[in-house]
C-alpha positions in Angstrom: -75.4 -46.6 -1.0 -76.7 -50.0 -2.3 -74.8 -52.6 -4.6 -76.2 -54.2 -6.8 -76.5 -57.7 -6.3 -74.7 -60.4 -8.6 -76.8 -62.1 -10.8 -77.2 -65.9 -10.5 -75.8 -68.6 -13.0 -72.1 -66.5 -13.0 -69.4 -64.5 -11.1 -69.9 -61.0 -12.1 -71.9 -61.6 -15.4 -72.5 -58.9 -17.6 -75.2 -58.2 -19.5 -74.6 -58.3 -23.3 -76.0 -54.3 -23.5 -72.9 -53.6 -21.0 -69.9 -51.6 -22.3 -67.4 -54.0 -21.0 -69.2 -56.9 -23.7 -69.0 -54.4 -26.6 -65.3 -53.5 -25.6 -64.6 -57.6 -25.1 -66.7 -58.2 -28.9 -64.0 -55.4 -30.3 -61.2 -56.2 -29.4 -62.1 -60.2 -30.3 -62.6 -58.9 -33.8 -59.9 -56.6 -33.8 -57.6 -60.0 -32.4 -59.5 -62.5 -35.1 -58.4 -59.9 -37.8 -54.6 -59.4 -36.9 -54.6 -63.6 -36.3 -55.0 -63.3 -40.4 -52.0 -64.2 -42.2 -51.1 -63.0 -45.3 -50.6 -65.7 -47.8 -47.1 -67.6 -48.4 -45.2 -66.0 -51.6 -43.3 -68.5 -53.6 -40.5 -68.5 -56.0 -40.9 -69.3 -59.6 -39.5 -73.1 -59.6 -42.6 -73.5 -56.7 -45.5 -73.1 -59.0 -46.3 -74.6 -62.3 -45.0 -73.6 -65.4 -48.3 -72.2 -66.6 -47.7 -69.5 -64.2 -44.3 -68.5 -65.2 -43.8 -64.9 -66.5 -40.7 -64.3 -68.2 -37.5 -63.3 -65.8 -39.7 -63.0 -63.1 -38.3 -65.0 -60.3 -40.1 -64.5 -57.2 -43.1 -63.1 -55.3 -46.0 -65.6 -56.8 -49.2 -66.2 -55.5 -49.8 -70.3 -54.6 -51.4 -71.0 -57.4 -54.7 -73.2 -55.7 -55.2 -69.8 -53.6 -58.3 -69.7 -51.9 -61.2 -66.5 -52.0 -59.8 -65.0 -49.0 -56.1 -65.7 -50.0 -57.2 -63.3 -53.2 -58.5 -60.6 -51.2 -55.4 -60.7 -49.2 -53.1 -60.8 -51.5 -54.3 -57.5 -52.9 -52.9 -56.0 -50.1 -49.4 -57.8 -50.1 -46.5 -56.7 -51.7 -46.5 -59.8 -54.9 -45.6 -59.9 -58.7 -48.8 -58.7 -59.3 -49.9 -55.9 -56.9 -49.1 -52.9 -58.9 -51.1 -55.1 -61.8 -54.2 -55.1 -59.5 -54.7 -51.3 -58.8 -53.3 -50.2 -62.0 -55.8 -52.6 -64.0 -58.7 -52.3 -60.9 -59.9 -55.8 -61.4 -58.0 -58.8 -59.2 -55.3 -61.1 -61.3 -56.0 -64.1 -59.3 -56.8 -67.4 -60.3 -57.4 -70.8 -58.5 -56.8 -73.2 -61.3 -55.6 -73.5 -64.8 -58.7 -73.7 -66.5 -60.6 -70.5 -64.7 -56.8 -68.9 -65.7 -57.0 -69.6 -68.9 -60.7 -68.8 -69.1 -60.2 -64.9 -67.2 -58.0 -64.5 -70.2 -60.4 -65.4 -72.7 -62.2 -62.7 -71.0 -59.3 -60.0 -70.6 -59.4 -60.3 -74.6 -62.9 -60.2 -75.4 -62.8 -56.9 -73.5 -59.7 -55.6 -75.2 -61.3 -57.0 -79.2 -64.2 -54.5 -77.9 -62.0 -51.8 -76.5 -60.6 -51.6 -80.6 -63.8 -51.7 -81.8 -65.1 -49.0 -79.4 -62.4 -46.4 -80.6 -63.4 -47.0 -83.8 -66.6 -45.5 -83.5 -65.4 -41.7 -82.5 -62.7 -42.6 -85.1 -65.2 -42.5 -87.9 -67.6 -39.4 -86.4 -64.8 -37.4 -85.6 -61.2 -38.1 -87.1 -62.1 -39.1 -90.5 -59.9 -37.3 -92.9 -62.1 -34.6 -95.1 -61.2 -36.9 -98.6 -62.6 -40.1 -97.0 -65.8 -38.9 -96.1 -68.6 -41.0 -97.1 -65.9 -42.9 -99.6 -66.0 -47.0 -99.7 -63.7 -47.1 -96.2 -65.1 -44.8 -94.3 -68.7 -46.6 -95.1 -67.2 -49.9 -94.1 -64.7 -48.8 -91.1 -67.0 -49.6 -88.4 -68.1 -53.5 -89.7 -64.6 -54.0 -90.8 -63.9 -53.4 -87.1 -66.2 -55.4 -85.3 -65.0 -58.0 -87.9 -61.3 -57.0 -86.4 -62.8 -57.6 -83.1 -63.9 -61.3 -83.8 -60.3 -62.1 -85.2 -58.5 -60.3 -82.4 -60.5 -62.5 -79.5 -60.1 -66.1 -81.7 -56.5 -65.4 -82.2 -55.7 -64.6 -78.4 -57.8 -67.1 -77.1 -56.2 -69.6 -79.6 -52.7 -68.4 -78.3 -53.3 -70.1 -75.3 -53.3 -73.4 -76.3 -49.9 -73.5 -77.4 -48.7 -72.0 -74.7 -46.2 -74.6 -73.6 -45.4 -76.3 -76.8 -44.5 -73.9 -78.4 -44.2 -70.1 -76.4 -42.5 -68.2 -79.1 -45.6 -68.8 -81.9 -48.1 -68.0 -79.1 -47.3 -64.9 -78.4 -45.9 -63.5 -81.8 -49.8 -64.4 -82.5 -51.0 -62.9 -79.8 -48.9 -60.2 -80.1 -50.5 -59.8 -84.1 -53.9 -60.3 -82.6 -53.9 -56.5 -80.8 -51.2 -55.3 -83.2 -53.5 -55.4 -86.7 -56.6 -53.6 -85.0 -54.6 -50.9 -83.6 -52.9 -50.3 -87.0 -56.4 -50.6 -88.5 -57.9 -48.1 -85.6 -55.6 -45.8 -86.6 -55.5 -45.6 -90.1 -57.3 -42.3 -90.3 -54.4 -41.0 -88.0 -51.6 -42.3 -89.9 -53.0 -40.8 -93.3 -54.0 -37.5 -91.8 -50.3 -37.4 -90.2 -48.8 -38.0 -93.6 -50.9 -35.3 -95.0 -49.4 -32.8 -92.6 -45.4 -34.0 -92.5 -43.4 -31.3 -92.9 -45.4 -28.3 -93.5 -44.6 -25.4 -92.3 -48.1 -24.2 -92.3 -51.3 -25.0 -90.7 -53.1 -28.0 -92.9 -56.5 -27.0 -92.0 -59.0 -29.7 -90.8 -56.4 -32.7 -90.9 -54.1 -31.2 -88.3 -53.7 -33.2 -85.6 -53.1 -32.1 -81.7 -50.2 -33.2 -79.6 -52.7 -35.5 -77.7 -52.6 -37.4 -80.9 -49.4 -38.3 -80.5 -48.9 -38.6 -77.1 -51.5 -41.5 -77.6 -49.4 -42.9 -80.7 -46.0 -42.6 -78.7 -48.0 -44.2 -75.3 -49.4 -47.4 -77.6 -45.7 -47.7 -79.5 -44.1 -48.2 -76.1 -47.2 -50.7 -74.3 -46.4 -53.0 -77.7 -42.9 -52.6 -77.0 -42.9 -53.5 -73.6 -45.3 -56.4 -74.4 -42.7 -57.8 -76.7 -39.6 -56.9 -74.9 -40.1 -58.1 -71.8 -38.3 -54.9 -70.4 -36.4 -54.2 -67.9 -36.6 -57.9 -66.4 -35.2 -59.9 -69.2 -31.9 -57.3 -68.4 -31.8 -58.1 -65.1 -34.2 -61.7 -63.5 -35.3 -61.4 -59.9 -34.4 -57.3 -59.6 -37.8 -56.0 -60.9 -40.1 -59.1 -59.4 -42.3 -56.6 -57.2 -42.0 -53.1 -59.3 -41.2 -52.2 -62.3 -41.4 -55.2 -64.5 -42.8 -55.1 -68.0 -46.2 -56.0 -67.1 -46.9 -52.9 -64.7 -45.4 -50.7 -66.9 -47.4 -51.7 -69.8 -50.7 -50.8 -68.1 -49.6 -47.9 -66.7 -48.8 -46.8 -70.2 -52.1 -48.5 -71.8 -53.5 -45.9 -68.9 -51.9 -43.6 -70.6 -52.2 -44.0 -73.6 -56.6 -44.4 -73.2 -56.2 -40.8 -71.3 -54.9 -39.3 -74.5 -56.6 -40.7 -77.0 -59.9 -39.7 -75.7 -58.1 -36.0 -74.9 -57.5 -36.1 -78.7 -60.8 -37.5 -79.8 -62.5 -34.5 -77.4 -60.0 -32.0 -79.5 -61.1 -33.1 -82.8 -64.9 -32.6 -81.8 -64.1 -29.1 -81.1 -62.0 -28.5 -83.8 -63.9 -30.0 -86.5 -67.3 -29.0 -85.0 -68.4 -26.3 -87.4 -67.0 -28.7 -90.6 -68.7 -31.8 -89.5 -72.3 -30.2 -88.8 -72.0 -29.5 -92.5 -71.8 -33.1 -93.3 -74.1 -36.2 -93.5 -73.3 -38.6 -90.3 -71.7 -42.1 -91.4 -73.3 -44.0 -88.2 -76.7 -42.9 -86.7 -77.4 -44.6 -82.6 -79.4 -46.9 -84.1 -76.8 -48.7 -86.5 -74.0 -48.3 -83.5 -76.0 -49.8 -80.9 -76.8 -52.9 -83.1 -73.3 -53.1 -84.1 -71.9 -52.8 -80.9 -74.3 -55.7 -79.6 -73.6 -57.9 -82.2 -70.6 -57.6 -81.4 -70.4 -58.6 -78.1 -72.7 -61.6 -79.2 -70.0 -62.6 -81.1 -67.2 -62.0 -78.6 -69.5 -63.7 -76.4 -69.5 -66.6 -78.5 -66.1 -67.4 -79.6 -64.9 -67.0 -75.9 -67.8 -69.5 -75.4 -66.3 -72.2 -77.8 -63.0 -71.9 -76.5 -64.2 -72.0 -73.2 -66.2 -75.5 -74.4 -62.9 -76.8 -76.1 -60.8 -76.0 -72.6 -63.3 -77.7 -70.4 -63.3 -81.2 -72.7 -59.3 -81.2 -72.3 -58.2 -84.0 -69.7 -56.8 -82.7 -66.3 -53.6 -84.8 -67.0 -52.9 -82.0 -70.0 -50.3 -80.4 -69.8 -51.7 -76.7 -70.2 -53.8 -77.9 -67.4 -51.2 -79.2 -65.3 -48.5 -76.7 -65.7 -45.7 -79.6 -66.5 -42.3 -78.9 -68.0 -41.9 -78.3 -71.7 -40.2 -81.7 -72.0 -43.3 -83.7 -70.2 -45.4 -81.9 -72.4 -43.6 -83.0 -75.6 -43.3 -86.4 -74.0 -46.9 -86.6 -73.1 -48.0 -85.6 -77.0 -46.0 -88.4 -78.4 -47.3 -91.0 -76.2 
């Protein structure tokens, strides 16, 4: 037998191709990855006011968190975990403004949402006395009209925030409350038509999905309001089961029936609707819809312009107490 002899420059130095340098790489990775600490939670009288959420009392994110302090905190039990993989898309912020901004956005992307179910609304759910009439011709531009109001309202809302809590969200709440009630006019008219007979009413029946959808969207507006179950009891819903989580699970919901019910009136009203005249052809929806989101684009634009000129000592930017903030506007 032969040894091999040592190679100079080291005691027993191993190559880097050697299984003992892989195995010594791994388990340095696997070491630098459990050395990771999850990000400090904090109570609600540790971070700013702008971050308060209504009876919620602990398990908030540091509010400067850095990228990696994000991606961690997705897997750490916070206020906002069940938010994150119910809504897919990270809650995170690492300032006011880019807050207040990822809002903006949030309700430029809802103001399309309305508009979007207002196209199958008027190809498919129209009621059979509406059909080419003065609102159904005008459903779809009254909608991306909606759309504009909805995002200038809710981006407005922001501002004041602080000031005055109570006006911004009854007009935020009125923002997503008048599209919906607009969306679903054809519904509400073709349920009227069919209250209390006993009998089938033909093309304007509508499917249980229908209402499923209705009953899902009454209780995400509810919960938005209500602040349910926290306001009952502060600090015993911080991690699960606070208003927030439950209204997107139920705005889940509620998308899941709605296009169930949209699907039900294609194949109900198939035979009927290939009889008539189509209100929208792609051509006229695909330049609405991207005017649309021009628009949308726009207004969050503005109010993104207006957010940026406001002084870092503001108190929307700073997250100060509602008394510095009166303070600060009257000096």
């Amino acid at each position: 037998m032969c040894w091999a002899r040592r190679p100079r420059g080291g005691r027993g130095r191993r190559s880097r191709g050697h299984p003992d340098a892989a195995h010594r790489s791994t388990w340095s990775y696997l070491a630098t990855m459990l050395s990771l600490k999850l990000p400090q939670l904090l109570r609600v009288h540790q971070v700013p006011r702008v971050f308060w959420e209504d009876s919620i009392l602990s398990g908030y994110r540091h509010p400067t968190s850095s990228a990696l302090d994000c991606v961690l905190s997705s897997f750490q039990m916070t206020n906002e975990t069940v938010n994150i993989w119910t809504h897919f898309l990270p809650t995170c912020s690492m300032s006011p403004r880019a807050r207040h901004i990822c809002y903006f956005l949030d309700y430029g992307a809802l103001s399309l949402y309305s508009l979007g179910c207002a196209f199958p609304y008027a190809a498919y759910s129209m009621p059979a006395s509406w059909l080419h009439g003065r609102l159904h011709r005008f459903f779809v531009p009254a909608a991306a009209f909606n759309s504009f109001l909805c995002t200038g309202l809710s981006c407005y809302s922001r501002f004041p925030e602080l000031e005055r809590p109570r006006f911004s969200k009854a007009l935020r709440t009125a923002a997503f409350l008048y599209p919906f009630l607009f969306d679903n006019l054809p519904l509400f008219y073709r349920l009227q038509l069919c209250w209390g007979r006993a009998h089938s009413c033909g093309q304007e029946a509508l499917s249980s999905s229908h209402a499923y959808h209705l009953l899902c969207a009454l209780l995400t507006g509810f919960l938005f309001a209500a602040r349910l179950p926290e306001r009952l009891a502060p600090g015993r819903f911080d991690y699960i089961g606070h208003s927030h989580q439950l209204f997107h699970i139920c705005a889940v919901l509620g998308t899941h029936f709605q296009l169930e019910a949209v699907l039900v009136d294609m194949g109900s009203r198939r035979a009927w609707l290939a009889m008539q005249e189509p209100s929208l052809g792609l051509e006229a929806t695909m330049a609405t819809l991207s005017l649309a989101v021009l628009g949308n684009l726009l207004i969050i634009a503005a109010f993104t312009a207006s957010l940026l000129r406001i002084p870092g000592t503001c108190p929307l930017l700073q997250g100060n107490s509602l008394e510095a903030g009166l303070q600060a506007k009257q000096e």
